[in-house]
C-alpha positions as CSV (number, residue, x, y, z in Angstrom):
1,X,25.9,-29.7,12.6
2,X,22.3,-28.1,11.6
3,X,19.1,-27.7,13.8
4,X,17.8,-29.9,10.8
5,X,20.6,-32.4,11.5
6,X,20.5,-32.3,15.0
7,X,16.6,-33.2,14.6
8,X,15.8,-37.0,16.5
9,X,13.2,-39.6,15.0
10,X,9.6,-39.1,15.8
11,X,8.1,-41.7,17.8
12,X,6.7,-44.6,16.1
13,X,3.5,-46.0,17.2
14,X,1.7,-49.6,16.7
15,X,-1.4,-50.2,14.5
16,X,-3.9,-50.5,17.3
17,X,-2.6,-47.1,19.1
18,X,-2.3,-45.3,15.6
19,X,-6.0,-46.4,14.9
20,X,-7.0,-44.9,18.6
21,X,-5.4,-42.0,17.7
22,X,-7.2,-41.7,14.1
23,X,-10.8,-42.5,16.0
24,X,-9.9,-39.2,18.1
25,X,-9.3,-37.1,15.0
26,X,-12.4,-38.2,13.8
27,X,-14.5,-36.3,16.3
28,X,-12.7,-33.2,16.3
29,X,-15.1,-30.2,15.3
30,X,-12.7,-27.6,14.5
31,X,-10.0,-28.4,11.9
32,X,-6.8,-29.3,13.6
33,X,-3.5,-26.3,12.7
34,X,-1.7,-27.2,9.4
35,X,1.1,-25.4,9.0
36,X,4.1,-26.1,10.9
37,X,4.2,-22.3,12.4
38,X,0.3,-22.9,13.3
39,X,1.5,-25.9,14.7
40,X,4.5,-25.1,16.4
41,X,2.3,-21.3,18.1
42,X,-0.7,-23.5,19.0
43,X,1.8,-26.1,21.0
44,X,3.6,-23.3,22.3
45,X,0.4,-22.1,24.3
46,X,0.4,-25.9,25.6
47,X,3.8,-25.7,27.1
48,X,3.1,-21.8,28.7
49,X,5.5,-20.3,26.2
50,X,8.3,-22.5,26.9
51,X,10.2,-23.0,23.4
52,X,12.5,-25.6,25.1
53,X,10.1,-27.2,26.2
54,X,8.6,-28.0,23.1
55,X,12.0,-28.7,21.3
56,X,12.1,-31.5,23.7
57,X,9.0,-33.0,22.9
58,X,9.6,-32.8,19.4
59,X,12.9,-34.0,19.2
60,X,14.4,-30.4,17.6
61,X,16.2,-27.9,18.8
62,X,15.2,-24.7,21.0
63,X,16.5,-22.6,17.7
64,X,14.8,-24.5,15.4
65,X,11.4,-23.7,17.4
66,X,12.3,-20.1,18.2
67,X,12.4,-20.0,13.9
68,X,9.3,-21.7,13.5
69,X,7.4,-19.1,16.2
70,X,9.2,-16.1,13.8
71,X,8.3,-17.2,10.8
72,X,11.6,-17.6,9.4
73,X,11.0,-21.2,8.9
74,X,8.2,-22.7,7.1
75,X,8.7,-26.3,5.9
76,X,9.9,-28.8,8.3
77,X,11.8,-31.9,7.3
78,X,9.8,-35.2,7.8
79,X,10.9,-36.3,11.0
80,X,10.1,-32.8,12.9
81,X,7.0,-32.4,10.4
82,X,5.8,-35.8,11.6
83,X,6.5,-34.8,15.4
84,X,4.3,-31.3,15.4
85,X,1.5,-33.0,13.5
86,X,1.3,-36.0,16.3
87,X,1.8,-33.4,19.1
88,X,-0.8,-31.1,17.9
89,X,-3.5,-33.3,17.4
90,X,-2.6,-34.8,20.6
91,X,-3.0,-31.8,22.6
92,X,-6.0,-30.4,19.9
93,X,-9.4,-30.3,21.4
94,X,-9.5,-32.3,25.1
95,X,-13.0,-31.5,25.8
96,X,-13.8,-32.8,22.6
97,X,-11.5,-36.2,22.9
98,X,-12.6,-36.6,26.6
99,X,-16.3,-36.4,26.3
100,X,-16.2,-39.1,22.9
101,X,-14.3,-41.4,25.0
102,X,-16.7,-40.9,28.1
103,X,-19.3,-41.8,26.0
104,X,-17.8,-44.8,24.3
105,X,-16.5,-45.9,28.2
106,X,-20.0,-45.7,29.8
107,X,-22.5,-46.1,26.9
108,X,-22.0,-46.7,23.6
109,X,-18.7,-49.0,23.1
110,X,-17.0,-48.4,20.1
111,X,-17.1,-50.0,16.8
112,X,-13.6,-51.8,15.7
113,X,-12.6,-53.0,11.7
114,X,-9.8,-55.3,11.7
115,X,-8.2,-57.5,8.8
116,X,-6.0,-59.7,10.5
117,X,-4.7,-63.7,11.1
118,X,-6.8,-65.1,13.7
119,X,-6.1,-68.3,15.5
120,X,-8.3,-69.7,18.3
121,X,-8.0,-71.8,21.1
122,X,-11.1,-73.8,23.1
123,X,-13.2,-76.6,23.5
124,X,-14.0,-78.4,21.3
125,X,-13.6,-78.5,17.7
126,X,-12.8,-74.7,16.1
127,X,-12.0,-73.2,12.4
128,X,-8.1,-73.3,11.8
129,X,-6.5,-70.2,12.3
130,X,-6.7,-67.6,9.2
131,X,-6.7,-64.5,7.6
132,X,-10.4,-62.7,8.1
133,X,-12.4,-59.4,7.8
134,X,-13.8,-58.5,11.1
135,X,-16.1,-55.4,11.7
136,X,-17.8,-55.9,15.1
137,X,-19.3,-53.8,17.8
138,X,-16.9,-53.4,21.0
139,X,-18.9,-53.1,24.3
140,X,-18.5,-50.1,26.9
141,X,-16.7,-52.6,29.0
142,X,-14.0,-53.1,26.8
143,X,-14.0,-49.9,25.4
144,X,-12.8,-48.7,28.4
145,X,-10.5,-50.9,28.8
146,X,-8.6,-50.2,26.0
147,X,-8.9,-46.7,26.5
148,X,-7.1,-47.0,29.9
149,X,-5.0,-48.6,28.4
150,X,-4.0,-46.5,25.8
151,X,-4.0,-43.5,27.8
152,X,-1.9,-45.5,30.8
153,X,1.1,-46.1,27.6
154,X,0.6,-50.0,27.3
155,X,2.4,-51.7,24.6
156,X,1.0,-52.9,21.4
157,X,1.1,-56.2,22.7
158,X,-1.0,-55.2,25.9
159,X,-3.7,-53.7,23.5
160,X,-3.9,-56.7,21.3
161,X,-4.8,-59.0,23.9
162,X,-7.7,-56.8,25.4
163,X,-8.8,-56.2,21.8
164,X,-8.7,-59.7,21.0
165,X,-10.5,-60.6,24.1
166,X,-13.2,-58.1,23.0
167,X,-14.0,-59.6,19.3
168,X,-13.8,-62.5,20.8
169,X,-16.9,-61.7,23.1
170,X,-19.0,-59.9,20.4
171,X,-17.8,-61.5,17.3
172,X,-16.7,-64.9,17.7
173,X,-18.8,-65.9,21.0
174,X,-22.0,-63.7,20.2
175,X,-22.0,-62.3,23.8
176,X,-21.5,-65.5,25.5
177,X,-24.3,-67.3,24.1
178,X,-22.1,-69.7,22.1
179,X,-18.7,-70.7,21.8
180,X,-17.9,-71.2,25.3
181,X,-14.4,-71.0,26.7
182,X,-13.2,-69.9,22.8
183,X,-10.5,-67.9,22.4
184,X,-9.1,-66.0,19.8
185,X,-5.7,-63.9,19.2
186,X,-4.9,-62.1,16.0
187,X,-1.4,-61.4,14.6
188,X,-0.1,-59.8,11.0
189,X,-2.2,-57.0,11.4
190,X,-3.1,-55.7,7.6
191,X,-5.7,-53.1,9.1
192,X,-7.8,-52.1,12.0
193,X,-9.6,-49.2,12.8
194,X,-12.1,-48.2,15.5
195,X,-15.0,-45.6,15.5
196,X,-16.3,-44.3,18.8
């Protein structure tokens, strides 16, 4: 059996984590490695040299990185191509990451785009559950919320009931000065997105 063969799946992750994740990239200053040997000498520094223990968090063999740090390999296959590009822009510029989400935590919230099925529950009478276009502004509250959240390893689930909870506040409720005791979930996410 290959290195190649040997190689396991990279991780999947949900809508509302994957948007997180793209938020991050979009405060980044310096453009994150391309190339799988930038990737794979850049990651190397983050595990103190340690080639295994970057095949392990990639799902690839020790060999396989040893290649990648020598040059003799250049194009990855999908799976470990997918893998270096999430662990590299996980690891790329923590400063950076940390201070945006500081901000977003204690000051400015964050600003969220979803297109999604929403159905409410309340008082009262309320529109029937359906498909809308929600761009709304998130409050520092929540914001850090989700971000602890996110960076604690909740579930997709987890995250779409504090996001929910969120729109619900600034969207549907208008800060509490209508809709009382509304409530709204979404489900069938087509897209979301957040901007800190």
């Amino acid at each position: 059996m290959s290195d190649h063969e040997q190689q396991q799946p990279a991780p999947r992750r949900g809508k509302v984590l994957e948007a997180l994740a793209r938020a991050e990239r979009k405060v980044f200053t310096r453009p994150v490695p391309k190339s799988a040997n930038a990737q794979v000498k850049f990651l190397l520094t983050r595990v103190k040299g340690s080639a295994k223990a970057l095949a392990e968090r990639v799902g690839t063999s020790t060999r396989t990185i040893e290649r990648y740090r020598a040059g003799k390999l250049k194009t990855p296959q999908k799976r470990l191509q997918a893998a270096l590009v999430e662990e590299t822009e996980s690891e790329w510029q923590p400063q950076v990451r940390a201070q945006a989400r500081e901000q977003a935590a204690t000051s400015s919230g964050m600003m969220v785009e979803v297109t999604a099925y929403f159905g409410f529950t309340g008082k009262g009478s309320s529109d029937d559950g359906r498909e809308r276009q929600i761009t709304t502004a998130i409050s520092p509250t929540y914001a850090k919320r989700i971000l602890e959240l996110q960076e604690a390893g909740a579930t997709e689930e987890e995250l779409h009931s504090v996001v929910a909870e969120a729109i619900t506040e600034s969207y549907f409720t208008d800060w509490g000065t209508r809709a009382a005791g509304l409530r709204a979930d979404f489900t069938h996410v087509q897209a979301i997105s957040f901007r800190f």
